[in-house]
N, C-alpha and C positions, 0 to 999 in steps of 0.2 A: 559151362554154367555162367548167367550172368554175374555180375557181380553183386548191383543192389540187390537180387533175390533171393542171399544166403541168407539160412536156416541163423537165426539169431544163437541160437545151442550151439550148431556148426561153429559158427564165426567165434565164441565163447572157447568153444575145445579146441580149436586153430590154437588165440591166442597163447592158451594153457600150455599146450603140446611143444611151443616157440620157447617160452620159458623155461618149461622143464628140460627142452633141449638144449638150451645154447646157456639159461641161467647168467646171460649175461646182459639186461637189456639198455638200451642202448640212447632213445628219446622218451620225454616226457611219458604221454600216450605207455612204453613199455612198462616203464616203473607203476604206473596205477595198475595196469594190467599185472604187474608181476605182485602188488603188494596187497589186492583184491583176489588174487587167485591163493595169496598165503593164506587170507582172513577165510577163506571157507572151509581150509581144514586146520585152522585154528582149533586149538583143545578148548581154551579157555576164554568167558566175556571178555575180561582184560585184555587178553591179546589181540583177539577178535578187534576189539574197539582200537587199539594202538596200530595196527595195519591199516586200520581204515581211514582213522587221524591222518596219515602219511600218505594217504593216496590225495587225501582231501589237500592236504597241503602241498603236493606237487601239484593239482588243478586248480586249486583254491591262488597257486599265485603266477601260477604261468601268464596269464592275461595282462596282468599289473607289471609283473617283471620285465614283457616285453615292451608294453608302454614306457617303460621307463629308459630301457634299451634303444629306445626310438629318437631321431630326434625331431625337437619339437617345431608347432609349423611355426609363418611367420605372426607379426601379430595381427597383421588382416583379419587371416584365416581364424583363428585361435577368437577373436571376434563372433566373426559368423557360427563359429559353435559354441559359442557363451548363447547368442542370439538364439539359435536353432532350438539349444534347450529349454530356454522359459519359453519361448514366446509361447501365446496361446491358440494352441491348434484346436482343438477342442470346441474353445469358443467361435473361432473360424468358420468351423461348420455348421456351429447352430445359427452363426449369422447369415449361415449361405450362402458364405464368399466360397468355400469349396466343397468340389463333387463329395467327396470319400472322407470319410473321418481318418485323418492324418495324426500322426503319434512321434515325438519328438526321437522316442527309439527310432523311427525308421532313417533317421539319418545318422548318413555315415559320420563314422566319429572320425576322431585325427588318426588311428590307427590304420585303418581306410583310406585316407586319404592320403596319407604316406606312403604305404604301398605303392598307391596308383599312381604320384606323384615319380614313385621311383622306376614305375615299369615304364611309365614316360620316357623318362632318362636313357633305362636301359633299351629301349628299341628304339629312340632318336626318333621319337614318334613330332610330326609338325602338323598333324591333324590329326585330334582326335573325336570320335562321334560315342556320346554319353545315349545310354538309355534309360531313363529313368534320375531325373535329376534332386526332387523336391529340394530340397535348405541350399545345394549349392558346397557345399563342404568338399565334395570331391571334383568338384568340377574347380571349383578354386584353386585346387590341391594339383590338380593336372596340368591348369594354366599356368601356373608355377614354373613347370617346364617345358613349357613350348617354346622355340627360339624365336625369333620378332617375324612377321609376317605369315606364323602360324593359327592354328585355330580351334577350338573345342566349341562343338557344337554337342547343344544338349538337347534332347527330347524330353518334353513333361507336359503332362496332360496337365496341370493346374495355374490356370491364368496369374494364379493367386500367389502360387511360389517363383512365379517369373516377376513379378512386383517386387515380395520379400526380397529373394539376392540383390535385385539392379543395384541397389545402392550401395552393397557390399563389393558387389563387381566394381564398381565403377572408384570404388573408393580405393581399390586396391591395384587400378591401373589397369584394370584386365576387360571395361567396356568395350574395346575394341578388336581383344582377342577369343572372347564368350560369346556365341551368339546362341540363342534359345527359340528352339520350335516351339510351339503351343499345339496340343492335339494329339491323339490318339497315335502312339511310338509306331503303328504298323502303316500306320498312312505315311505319319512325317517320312519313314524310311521310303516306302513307294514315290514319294514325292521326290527325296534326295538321286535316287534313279531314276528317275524319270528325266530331272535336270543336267544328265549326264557330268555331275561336277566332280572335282577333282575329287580320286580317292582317297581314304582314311588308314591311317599308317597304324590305329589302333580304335576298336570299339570296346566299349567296355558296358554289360548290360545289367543290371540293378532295375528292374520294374516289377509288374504285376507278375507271378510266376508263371502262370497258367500260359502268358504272350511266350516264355523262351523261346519254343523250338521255330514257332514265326518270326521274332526278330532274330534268330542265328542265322535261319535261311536267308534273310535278306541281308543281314550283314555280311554273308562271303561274299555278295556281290559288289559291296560296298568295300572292299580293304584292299591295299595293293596286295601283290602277290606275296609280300613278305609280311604282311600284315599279320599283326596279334588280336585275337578273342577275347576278353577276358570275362567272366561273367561270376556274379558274388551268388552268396547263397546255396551252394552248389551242395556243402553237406546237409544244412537244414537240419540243425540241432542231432544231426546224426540218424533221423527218423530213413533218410531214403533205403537203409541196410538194417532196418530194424521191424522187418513186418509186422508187429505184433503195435510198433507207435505209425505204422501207417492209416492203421483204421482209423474211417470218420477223419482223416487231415488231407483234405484235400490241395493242401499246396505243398505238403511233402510228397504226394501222389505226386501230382505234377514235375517236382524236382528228380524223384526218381524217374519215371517218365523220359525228360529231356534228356537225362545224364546217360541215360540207356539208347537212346535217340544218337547222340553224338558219338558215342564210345561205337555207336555200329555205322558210322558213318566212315567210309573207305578214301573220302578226300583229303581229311584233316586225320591229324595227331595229337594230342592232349596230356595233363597233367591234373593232376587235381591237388592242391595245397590246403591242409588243415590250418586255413589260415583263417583264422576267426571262425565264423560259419560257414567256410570252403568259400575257396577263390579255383576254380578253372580256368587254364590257358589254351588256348587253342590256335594253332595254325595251320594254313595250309600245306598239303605234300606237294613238294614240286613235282611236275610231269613224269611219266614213267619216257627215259631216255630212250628206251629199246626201239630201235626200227627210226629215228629221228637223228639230223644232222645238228652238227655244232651252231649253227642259226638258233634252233630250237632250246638245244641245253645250253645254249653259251659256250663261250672258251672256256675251253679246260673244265666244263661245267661250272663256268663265273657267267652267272649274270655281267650286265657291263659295268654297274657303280661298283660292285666287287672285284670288275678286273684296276676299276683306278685305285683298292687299296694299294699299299706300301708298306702293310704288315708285314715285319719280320726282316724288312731291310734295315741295312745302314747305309746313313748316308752323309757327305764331306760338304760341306759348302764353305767357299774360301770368302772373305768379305763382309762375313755374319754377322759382324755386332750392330750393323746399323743400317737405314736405310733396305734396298732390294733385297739385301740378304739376309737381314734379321725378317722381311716378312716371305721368305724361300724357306728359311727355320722353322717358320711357325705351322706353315703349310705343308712342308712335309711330314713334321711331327705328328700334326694334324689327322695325316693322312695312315699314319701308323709305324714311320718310320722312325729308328733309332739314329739320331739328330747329333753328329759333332759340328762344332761352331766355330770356325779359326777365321782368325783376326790377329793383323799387329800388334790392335792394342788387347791386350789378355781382358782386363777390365771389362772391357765391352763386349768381348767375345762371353764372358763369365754372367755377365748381364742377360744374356738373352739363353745363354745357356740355363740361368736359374729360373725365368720368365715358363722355357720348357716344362724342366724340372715341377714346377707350380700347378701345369696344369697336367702331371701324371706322363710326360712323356722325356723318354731315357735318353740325357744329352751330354756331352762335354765339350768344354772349351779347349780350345789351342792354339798356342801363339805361336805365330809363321811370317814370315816374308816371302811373298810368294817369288820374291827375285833374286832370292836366295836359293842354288839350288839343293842345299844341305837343310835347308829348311822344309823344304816340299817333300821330300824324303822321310824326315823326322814326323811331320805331318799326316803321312801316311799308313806309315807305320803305328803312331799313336792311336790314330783312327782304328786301326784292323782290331790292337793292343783293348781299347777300351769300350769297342762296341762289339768286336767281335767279329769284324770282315768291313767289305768295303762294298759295296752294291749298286752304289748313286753317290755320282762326283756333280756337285755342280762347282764350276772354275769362274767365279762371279767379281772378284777382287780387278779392280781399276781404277788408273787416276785419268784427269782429264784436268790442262792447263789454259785451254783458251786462252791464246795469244796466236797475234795476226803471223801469216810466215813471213811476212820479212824479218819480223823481232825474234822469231826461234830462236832461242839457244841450241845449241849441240847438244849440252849436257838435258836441257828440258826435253829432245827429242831421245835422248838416249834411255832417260828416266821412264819415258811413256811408252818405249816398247817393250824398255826393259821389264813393265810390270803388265800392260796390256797384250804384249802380244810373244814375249820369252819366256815371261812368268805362265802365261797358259798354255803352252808347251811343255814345260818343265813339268806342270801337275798332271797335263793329258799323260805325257809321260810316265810317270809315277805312277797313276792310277792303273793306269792300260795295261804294264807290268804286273801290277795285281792282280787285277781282274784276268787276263792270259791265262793267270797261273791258279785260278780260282773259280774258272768254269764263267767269267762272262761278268757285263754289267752296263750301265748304264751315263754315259761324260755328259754334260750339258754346261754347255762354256757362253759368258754370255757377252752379246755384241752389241750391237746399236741399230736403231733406226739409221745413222751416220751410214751406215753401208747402204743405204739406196739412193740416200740423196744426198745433197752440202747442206746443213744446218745455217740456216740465216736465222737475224745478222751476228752473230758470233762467228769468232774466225776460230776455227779448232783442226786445223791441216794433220799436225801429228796426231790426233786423237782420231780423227775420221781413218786412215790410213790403218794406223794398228787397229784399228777395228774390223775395218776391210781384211786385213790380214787371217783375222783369228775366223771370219767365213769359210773362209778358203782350208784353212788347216783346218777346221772342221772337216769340211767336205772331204778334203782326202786323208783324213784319219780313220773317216767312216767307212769309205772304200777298204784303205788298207786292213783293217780289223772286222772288216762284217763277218768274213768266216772265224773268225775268233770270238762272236758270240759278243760283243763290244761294241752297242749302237753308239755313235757318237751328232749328235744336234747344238744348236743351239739358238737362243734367242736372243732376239730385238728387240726392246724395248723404244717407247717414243721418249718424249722428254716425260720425265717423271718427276712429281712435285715433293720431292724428297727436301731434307735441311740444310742440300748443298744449294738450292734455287733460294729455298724460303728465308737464309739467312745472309746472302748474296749480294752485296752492294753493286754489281754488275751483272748479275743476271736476273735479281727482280726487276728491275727495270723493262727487259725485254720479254716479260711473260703476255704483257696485251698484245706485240706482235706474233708472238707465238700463237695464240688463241685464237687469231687470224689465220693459220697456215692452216687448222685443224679443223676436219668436218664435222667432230665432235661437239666443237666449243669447249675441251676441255684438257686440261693435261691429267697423265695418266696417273692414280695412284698405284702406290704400290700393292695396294688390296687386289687391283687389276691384273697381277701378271701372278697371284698365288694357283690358280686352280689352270693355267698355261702348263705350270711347272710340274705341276701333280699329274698332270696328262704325260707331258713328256718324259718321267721318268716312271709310268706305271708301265703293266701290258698292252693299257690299253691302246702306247703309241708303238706296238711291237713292229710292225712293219714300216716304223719310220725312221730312218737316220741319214746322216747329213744334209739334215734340212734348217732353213733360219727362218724361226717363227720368227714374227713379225709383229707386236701388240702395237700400234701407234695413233689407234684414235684414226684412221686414213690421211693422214699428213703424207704418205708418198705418194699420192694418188691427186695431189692439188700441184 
């Protein structure tokens, strides 16, 4: 049996029958049902009326209480629904500025737009396509979280409420991330496919009700594959399961209608939220696997940006608190993984580690010398100790003295292997150990541009060298440990414009010849080699190791 088609008695003796068995209820919604089902066989008015007090004041403040539970928007927003409510729609129409007589209830309030603001967030939605916009309230609300180079486009038929927002939008920064169709939502959509543009990571559909089941069809075409539905309205004062408030309501017809529409639809999955006047979610089922090879379903049945999580790993990075490897922290973190931070100096390590921590991702500091090798040990161990194993070593910690070889010291040479090319042995080491004994993992040690070419005009003979070195013990650590499940790679970077150049009495000076060696025109930031990083230690670089990525702008290539 369908569902909006029960017998309203039915659906009543349901209730009852829930109550009288379990007497224990559980959400809002139960308590009126349970304190409405007492009032009927109430002996007496008095109590009769004191049951029904109680039901009214569990409904009577649900709405209020969650408003106040919510928090509230910014004050743009909070603007535009001051605005939304006086202004005069009424008068609008009889001046002819719009088709339809427009009602301030019809927009979405901050409740509404919170929501949507939030489903934003939680699907990391970077385009979204509105249907039905009038005041702007939720479209505002959504732009809110779109990250920069994203976009909400909205459909609305009324010339008039694309005038109203502009200056709301525009006031709130969001001109350039809003854009607005004008015209009939089934055309504008035929039109958006027609222009083959990039897809929508969420729709969200709020229009005429009658249009639904036309704009869902065209919006499956319109969403990536992991794309969200979301559509308001959905209960419609409760009328779509109540046949007797269907008659003569032609848009609760309708709603029942579509929602019966969908729920028999065998490519998507759904939900429906008694959230205001129903919110429905909807997305699509991924393809039925049977009879299809891993092309089709993915690895492992991971799509590919699923295979570059890092959810549920740990991971080391030596060198952290600053510069390459505080943005190696960020990026893994980023990326899902549980982040230790080790650094000489604790302070800094503790800094990026709270930086983490800030943004909701599980980190600790630890203080090491990586030329230590009772230290690299203790480091390891801390790591397994506080995050719970070891999964992803990145070996990043290095000094660099630049001075010409004749002036070498002994000791300066001993210093710079000691830490570039002994010290990342000593952690390959350590980790490899671990990893052996823990089913496998992932080393990424990093090197230089320096190993393909000589860096002009600085003289850096023992830096170039141990760099060249830690290639190499890359490469045949990979060898030796591939059957141990222990990819081991590492990267290159170019010259990166970190606070060792920018603050540099001897090497700002040489940054315009550098600029020159570069097909780029530019030096590298460290923003440049986070999503390198994220490749090389997900699945998705599962068939790669002992190899030296290479970031440098094409500087070895001039």
């Amino acid at each position: 049996m369908v569902a909006g088609k029960n017998d309203f008695e039915t659906t009543n003796a349901v209730a009852s029958d829930k109550h009288n068995a379990t007497n224990y209820p559980d959400t809002p919604m139960e308590m009126i049902v349970k304190y409405l089902v007492e009032a009927k066989s109430a002996e007496g008015l008095d109590e009769t009326k004191a049951l029904v007090q109680k039901a009214l004041d569990v409904a009577g403040g649900l709405d209020q209480y969650i408003d106040t539970m919510t928090t509230p928007p910014p004050q743009a927003c909070a603007e535009l629904l001051e605005e939304s409510q006086r202004h005069d729609w009424i008068g609008a129409y009889e001046a002819n500025k719009t088709m339809y007589k427009l009602k301030k209830e019809m927009s979405a309030g901050m409740l509404e737009g919170r929501f949507m603001k939030m489903l934003c967030h939680m699907t990391r939605a970077k385009r979204v396509l509105e249907i039905g916009m009038f005041t702007g309230t939720s479209t505002m609300a959504m732009a809110e979280a779109i990250p920069p180079g994203g976009k909400v486009v909205a459909l609305e038929l009324e010339q008039y409420c694309k005038d109203f927002t502009a200056p709301h939008f525009k006031k709130a920064g969001y001109g350039d991330t809003i854009e607005v169709m004008v015209g009939p939502a089934a055309e504008s959509m035929k039109k958006l496919k027609s222009q083959k543009i990039e897809l929508f990571d969420l729709v969200f559909i709020d229009a005429d009700k009658g249009g639904y089941k036309e704009y869902y069809t065209h919006a499956l075409d319109l969403i990536t594959p992991d794309g969200i539905i979301a559509v308001d309205n959905t209960l419609m004062k409760g009328r779509p399961y109540i046949p007797y408030e269907l008659k003569d309501c032609e848009l609760s017809i309708a709603i029942q209608d579509f929602n019966e529409f969908i729920m028999a639809d065998p490519r998507v999955e759904l939900i429906t939220l008694p959230f205001r006047d129903g919110v429905t979610i909807i997305r699509k089922k991924r393809p039925s696997p049977v009879g299809q090879d891993c092309i089709f379903t993915g690895m492992n049945d991971l799509r590919i940006l699923e295979r570059m999580s890092l959810q549920g790993k740990a991971a080391l990075i030596t060198g952290g608190g600053q510069g390459i490897g505080r943005a190696f922290a960020h990026a893994l973190g980023e990326a899902g993984a549980r982040v230790a931070i080790v650094d000489m100096n604790k302070e800094k390590a503790q800094e990026v580690a709270d930086e983490l921590k800030s943004k909701g991702i599980l980190s600790t500091a630890i203080q090491a010398n990586v030329a230590e090798e009772k230290d690299i040990q203790e480091m390891v161990d801390t790591c397994v100790k506080e995050l719970g194993g070891l999964d992803i070593a990145i070996n990043n910690a290095g000094i660099n003295k630049n001075s010409a070889a004749e002036d070498t010291l002994m000791s300066e040479y001993d210093m710079t292997f000691s830490v570039n090319t002994r010290g990342v042995f000593m952690c390959c080491q350590a980790e490899g150990r671990y990893m052996m004994k823990n089913g496998g993992g992932t080393i990424i040690n990093t090197a230089s541009m320096a190993t393909l070419l000589v860096p002009h005009p600085q003289k850096q003979l023992v830096y170039n060298c141990s760099k060249a070195a830690v290639v190499k013990m890359t490469q045949t650590l990979a060898c030796e440990w591939a059957d141990r499940n222990i990819r081991v790679n590492c990267i290159s970077p170019g010259i990166v414009n970190t606070a060792l150049i920018q603050e540099s009495k001897d090497l700002q000076p040489l940054v315009g010849e550098w600029l020159e060696q570069i097909p780029m025109h530019r030096l590298a930031e460290v923003s440049d080699l986070q999503s390198a990083i994220v490749f090389m230690a997900s699945d998705s670089s599962g068939y790669m190791t002992g190899h030296n990525l290479v970031l440098e702008g094409g500087q070895s290539l001039w």
